[in-house]
PAZAPA-4460 file (N, C-alpha, C; in steps of 0.05 Angstrom, whole numbers, plus 32768, in hexadecimal, padded with zeros to 4 digits):
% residues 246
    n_x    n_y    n_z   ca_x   ca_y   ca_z    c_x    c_y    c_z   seq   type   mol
   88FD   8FA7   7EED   890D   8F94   7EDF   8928   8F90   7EED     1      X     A
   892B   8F71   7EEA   894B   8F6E   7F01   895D   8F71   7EE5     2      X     A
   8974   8F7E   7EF0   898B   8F81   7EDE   89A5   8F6B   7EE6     3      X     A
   899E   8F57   7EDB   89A7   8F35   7EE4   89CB   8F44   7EDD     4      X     A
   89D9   8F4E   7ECB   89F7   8F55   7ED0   89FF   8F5D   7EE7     5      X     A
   89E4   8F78   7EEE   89F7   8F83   7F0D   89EE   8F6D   7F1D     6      X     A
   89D8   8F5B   7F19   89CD   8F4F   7F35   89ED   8F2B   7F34     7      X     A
   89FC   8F33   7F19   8A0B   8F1D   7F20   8A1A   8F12   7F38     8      X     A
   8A31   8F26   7F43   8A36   8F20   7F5E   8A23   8F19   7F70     9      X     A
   8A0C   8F21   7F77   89EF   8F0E   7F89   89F3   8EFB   7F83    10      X     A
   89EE   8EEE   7F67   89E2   8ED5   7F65   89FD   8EC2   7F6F    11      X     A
   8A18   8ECA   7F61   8A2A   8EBA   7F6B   8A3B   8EB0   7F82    12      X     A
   8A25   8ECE   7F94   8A38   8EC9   7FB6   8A1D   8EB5   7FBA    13      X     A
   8A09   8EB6   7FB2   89F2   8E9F   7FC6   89F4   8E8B   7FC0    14      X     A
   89FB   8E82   7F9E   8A02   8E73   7F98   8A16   8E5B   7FA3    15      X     A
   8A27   8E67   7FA3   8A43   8E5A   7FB3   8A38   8E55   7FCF    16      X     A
   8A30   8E67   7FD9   8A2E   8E6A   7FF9   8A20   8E4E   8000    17      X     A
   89F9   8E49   7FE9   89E8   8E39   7FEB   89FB   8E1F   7FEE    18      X     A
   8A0C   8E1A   7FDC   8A14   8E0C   7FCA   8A24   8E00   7FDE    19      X     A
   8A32   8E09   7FF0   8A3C   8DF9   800E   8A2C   8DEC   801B    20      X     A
   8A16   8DFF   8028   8A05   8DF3   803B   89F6   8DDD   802D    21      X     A
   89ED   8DDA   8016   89D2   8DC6   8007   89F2   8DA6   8005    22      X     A
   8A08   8DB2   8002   8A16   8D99   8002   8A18   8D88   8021    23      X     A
   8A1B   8D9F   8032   8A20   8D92   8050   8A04   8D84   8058    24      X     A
   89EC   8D91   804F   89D1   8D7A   8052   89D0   8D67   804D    25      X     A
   89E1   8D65   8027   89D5   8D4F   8017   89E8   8D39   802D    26      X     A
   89FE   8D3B   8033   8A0A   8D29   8046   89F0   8D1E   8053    27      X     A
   89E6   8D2C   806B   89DA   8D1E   807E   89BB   8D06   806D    28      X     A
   89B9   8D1C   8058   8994   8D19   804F   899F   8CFB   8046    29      X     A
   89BA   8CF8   802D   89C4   8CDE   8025   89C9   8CC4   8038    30      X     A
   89D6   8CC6   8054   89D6   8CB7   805D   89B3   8CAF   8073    31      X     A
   89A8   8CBF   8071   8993   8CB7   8072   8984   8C9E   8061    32      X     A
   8981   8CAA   804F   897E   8C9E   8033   8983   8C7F   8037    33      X     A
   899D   8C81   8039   89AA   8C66   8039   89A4   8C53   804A    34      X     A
   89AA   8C5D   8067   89A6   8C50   807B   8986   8C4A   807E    35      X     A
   8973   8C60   8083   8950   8C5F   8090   894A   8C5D   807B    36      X     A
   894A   8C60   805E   8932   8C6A   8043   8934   8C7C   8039    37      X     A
   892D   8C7F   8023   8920   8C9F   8015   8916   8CA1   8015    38      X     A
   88F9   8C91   8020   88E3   8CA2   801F   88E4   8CB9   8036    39      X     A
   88ED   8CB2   8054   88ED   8CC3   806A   8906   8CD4   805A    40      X     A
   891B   8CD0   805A   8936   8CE1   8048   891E   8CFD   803C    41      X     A
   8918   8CF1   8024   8908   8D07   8014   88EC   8D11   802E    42      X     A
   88DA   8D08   8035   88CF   8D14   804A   88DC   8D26   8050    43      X     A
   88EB   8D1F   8064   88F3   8D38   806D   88FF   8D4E   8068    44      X     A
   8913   8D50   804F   891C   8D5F   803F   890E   8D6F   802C    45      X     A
   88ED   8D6B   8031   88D9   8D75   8024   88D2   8D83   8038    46      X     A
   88CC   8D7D   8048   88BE   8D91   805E   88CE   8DAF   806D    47      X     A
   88EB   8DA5   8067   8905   8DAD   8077   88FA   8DC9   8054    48      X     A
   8909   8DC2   8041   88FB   8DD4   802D   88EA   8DEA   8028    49      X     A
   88D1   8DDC   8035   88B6   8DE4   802F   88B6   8DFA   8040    50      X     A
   88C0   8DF7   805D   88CA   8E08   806F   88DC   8E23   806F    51      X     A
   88EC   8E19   8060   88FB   8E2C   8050   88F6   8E45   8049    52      X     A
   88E3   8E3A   802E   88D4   8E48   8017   88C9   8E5D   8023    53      X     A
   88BE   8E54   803E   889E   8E62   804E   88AF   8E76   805E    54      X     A
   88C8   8E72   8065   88DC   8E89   8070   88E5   8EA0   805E    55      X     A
   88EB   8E93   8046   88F6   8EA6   8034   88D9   8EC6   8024    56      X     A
   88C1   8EB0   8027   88A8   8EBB   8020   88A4   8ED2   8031    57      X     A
   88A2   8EC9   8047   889F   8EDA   8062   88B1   8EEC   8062    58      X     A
   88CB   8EEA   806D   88E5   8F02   8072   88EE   8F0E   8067    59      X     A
   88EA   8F08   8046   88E9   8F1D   8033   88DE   8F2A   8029    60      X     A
   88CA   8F2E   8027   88B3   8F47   8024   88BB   8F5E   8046    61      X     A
   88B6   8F4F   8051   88BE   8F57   8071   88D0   8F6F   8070    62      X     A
   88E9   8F62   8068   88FD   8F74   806A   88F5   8F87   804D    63      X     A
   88E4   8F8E   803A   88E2   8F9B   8027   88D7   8FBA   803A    64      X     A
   88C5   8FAE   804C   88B9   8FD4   805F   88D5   8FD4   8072    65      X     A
   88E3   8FCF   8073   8900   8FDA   8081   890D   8FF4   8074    66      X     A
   8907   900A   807B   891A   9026   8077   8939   9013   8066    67      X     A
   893B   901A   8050   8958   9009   803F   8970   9006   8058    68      X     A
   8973   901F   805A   898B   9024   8068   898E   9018   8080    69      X     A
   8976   9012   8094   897B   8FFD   80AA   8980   8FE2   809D    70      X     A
   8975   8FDF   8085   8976   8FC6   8083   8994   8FBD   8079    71      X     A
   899E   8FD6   806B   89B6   8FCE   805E   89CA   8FD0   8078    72      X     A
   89D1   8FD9   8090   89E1   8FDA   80A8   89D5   8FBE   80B3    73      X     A
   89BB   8FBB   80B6   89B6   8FAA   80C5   89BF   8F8F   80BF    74      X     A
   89BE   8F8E   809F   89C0   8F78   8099   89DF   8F6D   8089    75      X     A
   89E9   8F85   808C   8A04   8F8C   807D   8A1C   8F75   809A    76      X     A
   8A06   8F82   80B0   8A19   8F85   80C3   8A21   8F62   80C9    77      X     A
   8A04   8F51   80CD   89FE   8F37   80CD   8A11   8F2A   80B8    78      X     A
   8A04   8F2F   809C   8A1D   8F21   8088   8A3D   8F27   8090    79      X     A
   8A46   8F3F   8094   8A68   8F37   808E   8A6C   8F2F   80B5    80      X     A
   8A5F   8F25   80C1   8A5D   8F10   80DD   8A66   8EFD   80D2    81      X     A
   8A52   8EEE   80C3   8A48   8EDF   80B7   8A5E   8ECF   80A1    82      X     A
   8A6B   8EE0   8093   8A81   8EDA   8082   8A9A   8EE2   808B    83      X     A
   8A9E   8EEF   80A2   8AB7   8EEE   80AF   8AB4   8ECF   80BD    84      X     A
   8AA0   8ECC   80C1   8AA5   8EAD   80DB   8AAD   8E96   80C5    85      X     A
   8A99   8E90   80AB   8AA4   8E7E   80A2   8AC1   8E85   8090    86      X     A
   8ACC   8E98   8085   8ADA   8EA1   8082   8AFE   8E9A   809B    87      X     A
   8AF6   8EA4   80B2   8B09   8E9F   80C3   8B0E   8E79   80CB    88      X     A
   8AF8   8E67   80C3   8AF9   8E43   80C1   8B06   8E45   80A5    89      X     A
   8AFF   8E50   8097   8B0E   8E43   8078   8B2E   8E53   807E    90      X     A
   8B36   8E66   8086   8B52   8E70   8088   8B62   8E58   809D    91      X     A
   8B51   8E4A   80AD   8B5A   8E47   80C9   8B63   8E23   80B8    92      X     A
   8B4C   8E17   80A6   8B4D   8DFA   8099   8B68   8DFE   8087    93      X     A
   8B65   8E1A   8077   8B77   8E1C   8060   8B96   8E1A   8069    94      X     A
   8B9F   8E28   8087   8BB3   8E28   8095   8BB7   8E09   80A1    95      X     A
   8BA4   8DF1   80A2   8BAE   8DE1   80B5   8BA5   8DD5   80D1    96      X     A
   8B9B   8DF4   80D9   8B9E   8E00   80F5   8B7C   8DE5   8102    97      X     A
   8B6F   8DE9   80F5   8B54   8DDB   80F5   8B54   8DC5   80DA    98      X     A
   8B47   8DA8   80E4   8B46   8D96   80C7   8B30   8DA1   80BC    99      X     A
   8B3C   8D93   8098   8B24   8D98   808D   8B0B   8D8E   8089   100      X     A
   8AEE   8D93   8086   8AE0   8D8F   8089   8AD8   8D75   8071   101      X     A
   8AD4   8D55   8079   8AD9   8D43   8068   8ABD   8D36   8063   102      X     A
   8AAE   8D36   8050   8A89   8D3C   8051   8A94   8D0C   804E   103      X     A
   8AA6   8D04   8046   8AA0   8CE2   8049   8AA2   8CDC   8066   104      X     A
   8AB3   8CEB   8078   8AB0   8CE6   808F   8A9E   8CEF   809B   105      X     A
   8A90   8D02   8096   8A74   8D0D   80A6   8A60   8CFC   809C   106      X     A
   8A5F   8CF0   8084   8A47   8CD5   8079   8A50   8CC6   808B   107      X     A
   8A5A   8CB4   808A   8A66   8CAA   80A0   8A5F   8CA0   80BA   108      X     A
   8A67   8CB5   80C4   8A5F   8CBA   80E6   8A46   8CBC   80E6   109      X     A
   8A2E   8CCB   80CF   8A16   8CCF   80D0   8A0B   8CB7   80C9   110      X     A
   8A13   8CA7   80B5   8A06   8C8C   80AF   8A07   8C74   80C5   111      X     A
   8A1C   8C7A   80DE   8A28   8C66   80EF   8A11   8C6E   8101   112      X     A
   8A0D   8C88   810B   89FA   8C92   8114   89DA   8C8E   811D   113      X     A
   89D1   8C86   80F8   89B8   8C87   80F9   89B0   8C72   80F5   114      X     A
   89C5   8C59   80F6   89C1   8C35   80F7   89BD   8C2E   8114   115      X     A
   89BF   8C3D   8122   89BE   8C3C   8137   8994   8C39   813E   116      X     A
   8987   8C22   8145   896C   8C1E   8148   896A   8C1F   812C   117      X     A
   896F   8C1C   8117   895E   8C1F   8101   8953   8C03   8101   118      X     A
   8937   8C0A   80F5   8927   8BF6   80F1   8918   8BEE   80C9   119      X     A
   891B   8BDF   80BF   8910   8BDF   80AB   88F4   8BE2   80A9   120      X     A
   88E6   8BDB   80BE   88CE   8BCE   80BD   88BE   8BE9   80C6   121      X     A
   88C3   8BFE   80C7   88B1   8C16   80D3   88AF   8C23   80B5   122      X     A
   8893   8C29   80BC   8882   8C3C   80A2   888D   8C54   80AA   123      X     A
   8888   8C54   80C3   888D   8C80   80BC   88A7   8C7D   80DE   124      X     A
   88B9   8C84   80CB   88D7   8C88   80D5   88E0   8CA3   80DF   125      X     A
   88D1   8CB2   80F5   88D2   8CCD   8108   88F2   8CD5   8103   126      X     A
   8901   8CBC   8101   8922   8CC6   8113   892B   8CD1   80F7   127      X     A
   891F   8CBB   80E2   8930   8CC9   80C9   8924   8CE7   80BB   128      X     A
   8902   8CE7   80BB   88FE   8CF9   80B4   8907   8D0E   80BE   129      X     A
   890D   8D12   80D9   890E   8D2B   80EC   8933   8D2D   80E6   130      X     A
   8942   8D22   80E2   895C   8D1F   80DB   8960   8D31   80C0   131      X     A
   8954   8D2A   80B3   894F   8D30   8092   894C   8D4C   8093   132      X     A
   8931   8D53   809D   892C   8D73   80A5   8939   8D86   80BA   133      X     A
   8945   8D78   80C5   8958   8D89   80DE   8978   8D8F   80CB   134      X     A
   897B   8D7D   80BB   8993   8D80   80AF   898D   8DA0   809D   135      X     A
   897E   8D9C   808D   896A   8DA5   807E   8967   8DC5   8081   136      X     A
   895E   8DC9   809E   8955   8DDC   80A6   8979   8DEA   80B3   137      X     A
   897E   8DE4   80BE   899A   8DE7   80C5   89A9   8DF9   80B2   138      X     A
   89A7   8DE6   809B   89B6   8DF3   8083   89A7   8E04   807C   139      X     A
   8994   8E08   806A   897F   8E10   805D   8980   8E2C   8073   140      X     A
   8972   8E2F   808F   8977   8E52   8095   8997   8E56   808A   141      X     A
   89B1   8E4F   8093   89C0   8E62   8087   89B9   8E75   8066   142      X     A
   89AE   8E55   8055   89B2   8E66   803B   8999   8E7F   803F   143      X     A
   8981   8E79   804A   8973   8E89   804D   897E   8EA1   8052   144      X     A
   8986   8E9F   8067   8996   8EBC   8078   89A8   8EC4   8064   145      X     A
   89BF   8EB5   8052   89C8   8EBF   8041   89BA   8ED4   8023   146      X     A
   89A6   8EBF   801C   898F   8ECC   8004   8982   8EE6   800D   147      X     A
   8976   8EEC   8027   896E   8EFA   802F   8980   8F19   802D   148      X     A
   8998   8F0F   8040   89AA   8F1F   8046   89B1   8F37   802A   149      X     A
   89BF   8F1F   801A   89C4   8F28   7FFA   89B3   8F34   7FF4   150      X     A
   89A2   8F23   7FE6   898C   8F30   7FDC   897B   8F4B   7FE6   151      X     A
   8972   8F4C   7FFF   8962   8F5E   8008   896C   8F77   8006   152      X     A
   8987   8F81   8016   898D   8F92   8015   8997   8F9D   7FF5   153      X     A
   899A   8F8E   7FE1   89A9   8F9D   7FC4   8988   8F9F   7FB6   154      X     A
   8974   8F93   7FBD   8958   8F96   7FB2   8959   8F7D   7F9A   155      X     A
   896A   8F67   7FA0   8973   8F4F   7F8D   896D   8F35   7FA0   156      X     A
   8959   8F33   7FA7   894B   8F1F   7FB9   8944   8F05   7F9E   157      X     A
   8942   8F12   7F8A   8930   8EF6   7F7B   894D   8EE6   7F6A   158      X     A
   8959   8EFC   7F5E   8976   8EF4   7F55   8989   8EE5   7F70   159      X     A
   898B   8EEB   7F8C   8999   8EDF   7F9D   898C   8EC2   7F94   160      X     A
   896B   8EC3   7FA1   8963   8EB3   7FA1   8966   8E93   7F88   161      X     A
   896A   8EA6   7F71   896A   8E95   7F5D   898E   8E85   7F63   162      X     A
   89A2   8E88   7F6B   89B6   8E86   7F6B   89B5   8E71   7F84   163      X     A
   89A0   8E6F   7F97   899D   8E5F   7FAC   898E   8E48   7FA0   164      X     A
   8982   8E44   7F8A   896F   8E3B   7F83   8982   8E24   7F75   165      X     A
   8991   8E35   7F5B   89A6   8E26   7F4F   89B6   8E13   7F64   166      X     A
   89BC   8E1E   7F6F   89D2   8E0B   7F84   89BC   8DF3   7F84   167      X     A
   89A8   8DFB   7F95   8999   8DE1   7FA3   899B   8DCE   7F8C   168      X     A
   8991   8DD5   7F6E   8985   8DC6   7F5A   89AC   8DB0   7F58   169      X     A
   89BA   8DC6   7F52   89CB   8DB5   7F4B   89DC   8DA0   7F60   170      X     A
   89DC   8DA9   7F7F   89D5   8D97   7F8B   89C5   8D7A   7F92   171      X     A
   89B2   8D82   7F8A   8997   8D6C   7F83   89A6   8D56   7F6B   172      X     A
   89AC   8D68   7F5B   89B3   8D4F   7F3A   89CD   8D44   7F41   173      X     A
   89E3   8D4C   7F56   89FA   8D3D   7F56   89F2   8D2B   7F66   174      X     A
   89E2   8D2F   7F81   89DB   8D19   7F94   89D0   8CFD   7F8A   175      X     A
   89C0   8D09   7F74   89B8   8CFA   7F6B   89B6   8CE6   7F5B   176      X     A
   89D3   8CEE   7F49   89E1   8CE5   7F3C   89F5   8CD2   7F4C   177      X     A
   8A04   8CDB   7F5B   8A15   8CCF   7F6A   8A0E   8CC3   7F7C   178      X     A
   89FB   8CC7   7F93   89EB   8CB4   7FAD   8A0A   8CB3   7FB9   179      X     A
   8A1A   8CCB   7FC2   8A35   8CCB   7FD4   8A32   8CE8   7FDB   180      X     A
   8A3E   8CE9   7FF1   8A47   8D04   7FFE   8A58   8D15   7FDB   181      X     A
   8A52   8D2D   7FDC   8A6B   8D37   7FCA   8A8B   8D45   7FD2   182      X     A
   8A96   8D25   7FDA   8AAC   8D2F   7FEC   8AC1   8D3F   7FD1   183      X     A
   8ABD   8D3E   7FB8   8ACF   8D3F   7FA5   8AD0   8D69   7FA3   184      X     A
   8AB5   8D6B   7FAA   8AB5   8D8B   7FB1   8AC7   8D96   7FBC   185      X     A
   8AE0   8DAA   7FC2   8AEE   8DBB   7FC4   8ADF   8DCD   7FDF   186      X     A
   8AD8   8DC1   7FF9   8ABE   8DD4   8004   8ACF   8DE3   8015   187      X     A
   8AE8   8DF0   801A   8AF9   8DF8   8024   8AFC   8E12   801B   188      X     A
   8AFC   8E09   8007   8AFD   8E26   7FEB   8AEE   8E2E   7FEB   189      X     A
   8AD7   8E24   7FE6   8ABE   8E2D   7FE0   8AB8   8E41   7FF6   190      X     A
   8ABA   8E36   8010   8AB6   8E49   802C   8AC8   8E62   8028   191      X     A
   8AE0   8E5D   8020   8AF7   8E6D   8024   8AE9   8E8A   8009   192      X     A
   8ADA   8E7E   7FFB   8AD7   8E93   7FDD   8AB9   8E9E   7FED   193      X     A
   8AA7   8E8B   7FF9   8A90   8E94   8001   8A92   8EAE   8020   194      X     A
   8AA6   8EA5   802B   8AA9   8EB6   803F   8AB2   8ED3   8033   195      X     A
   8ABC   8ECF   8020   8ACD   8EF0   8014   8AB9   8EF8   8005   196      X     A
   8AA9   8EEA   7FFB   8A97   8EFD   7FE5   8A7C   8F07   8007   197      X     A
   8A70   8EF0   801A   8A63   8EFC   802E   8A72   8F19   8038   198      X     A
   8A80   8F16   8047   8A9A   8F2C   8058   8A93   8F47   803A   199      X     A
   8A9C   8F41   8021   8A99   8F5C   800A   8A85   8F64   8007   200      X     A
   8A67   8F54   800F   8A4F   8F59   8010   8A4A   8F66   8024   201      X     A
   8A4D   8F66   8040   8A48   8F74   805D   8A56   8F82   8059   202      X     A
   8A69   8F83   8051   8A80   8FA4   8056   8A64   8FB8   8046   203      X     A
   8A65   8FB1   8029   8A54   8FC4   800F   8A3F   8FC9   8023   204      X     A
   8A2A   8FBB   802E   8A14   8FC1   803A   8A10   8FD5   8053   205      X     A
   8A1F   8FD3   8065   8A2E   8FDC   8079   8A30   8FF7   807B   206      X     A
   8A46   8FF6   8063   8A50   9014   8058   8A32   9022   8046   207      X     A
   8A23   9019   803D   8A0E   9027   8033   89FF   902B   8048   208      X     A
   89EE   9019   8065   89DE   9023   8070   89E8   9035   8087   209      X     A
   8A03   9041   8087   8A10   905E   808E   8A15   906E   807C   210      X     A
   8A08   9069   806A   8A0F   907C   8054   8A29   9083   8043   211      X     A
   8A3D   906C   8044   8A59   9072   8035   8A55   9078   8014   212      X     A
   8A5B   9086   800A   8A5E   908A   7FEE   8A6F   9076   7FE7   213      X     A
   8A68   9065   7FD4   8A7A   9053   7FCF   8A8E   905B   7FB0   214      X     A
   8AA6   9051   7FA9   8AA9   905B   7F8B   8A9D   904C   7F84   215      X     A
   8A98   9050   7F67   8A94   903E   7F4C   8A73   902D   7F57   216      X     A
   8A64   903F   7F6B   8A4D   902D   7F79   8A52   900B   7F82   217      X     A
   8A42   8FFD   7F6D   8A40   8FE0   7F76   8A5D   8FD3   7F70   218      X     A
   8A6F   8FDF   7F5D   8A89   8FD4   7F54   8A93   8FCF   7F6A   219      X     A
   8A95   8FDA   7F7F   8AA2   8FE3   7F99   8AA1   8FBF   7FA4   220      X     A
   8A8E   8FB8   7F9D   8A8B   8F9D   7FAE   8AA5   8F8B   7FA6   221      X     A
   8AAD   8F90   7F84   8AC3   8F80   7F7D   8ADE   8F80   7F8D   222      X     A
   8AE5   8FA1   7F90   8AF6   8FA2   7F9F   8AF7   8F9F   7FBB   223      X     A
   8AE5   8F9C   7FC7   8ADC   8F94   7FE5   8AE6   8F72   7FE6   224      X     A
   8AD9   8F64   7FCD   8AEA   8F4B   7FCB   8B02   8F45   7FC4   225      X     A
   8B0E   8F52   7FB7   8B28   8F57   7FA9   8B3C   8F5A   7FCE   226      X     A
   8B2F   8F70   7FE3   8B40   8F6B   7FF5   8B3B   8F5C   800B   227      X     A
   8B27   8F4E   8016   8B1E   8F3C   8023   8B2E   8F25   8022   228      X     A
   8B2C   8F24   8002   8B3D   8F03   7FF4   8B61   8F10   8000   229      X     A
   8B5F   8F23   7FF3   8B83   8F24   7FFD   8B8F   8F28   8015   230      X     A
   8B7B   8F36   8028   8B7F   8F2F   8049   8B80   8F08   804C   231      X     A
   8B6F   8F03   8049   8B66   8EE8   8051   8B7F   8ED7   8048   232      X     A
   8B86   8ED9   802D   8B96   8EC7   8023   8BB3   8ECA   802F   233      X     A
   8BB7   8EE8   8033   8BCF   8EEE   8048   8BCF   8EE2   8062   234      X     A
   8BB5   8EE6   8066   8BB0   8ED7   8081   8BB6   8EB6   8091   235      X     A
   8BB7   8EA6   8075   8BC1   8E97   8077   8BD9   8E8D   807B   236      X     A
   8BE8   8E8C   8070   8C05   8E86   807A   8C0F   8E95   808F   237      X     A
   8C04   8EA4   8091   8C0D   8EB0   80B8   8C02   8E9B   80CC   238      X     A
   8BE6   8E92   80C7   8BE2   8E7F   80D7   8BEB   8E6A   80DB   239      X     A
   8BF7   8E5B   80C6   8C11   8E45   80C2   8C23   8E45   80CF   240      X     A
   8C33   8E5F   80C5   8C3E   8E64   80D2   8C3D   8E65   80FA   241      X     A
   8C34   8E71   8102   8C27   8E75   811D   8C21   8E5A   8127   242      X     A
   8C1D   8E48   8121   8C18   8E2B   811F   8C34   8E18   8121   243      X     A
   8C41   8E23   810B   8C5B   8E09   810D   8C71   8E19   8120   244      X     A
   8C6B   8E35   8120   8C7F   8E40   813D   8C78   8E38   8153   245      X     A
   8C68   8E2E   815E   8C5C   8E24   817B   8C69   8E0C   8184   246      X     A
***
């Protein structure tokens, strides 16, 4: 039986995490859409999926005959990579230092893009389908790698999973609702909250597959975020700083 309270932190780091990448697709899959069709749009965003699914099926059972403890170093070690990198772009956007990432201007340039040869008159549209699924797939391994990551090592693979799932769904109903990029999303933040809860996840993992005693066991993860967030957020205005001294 999953104990869905402790498995809450899982569900809400994949959640969030999903919940970036399925927005940065719906960009490309939408101006697809617009420009070539939906039928190739959805094509390929089905297959890009379907692909997915057949990864997550596979690499998780996989990693179930892994000795815990490699898996939790091994995989401890990948995640806080992983959430230090996007972590260090959201400190770097939050400072200034790098623009922020603007999903109307990336429709945009992608829709300017793929007008380029478009033809109305073609039944089966290679450039858009393969567009659709490359976007697709792009995004889709990180969250993989993320669900995996989470999940596998805490033995909360189906709870990550479910939290990846949510994202997609509610992704799906705003796109669809709206037929626009969701530039109105906060995705700066979102990176900036997803990088600290990844980074609190790889430290916890890390430290278990060397064997650290942790206090308070899994509580430990709170405060792992508790100082991640307060490095980071310190981190910021030094970089500003460091910026307008130059």
């Amino acid at each position: 039986m999953i104990d869905w309270t402790h498995a809450g932190p899982s569900v809400v780091a994949a959640f969030l995490a999903s919940l970036v990448e399925f927005v940065e697709a719906l960009t490309v899959v939408l101006a697809v859409g617009v420009v070539r069709g939906w039928r190739p749009a959805l094509l390929g965003t089905g297959l890009g999926l379907a692909v997915l699914f057949l990864m997550v099926i596979l690499l998780g059972p996989a990693l179930a005959r892994i000795p815990l403890d490699l898996v939790q170093l091994f995989v401890g070690t990948l995640l806080l990579l992983f959430g230090l990198r996007w972590l260090r772009k959201a400190i770097l956007r939050a400072a200034g230092v790098i623009a922020l990432h603007d999903e109307e201007e990336a429709f945009a340039a992608e829709t300017a893009l793929l007008r380029q040869g478009a033809d109305g008159r073609r039944t089966w549209d290679t450039v858009a389908i393969l567009t659709a699924f490359k976007i697709v797939m792009l995004e889709g391994i990180e969250v993989v790698f993320i669900v995996i990551a989470i999940g596998a090592a805490g033995g909360l693979l189906i709870p990550a999973s479910a939290g990846a799932i949510a994202a997609l769904i509610v992704v799906i109903i705003l796109g669809a609702v709206l037929h626009r990029p969701l530039a109105k999303i906060p995705e700066n933040a979102l990176k900036f909250a997803v990088g600290v809860l990844l980074c609190a996840f790889g430290a916890f993992w890390v430290g278990e597959g060397i064997g650290v005693a942790w206090p308070a066991e899994d509580w430990s993860i709170l405060a792992l975020i508790a100082g991640f967030l307060a490095v980071a957020l310190a981190t910021v205005p030094l970089c500003r700083n460091a910026v307008v001294a130059r």
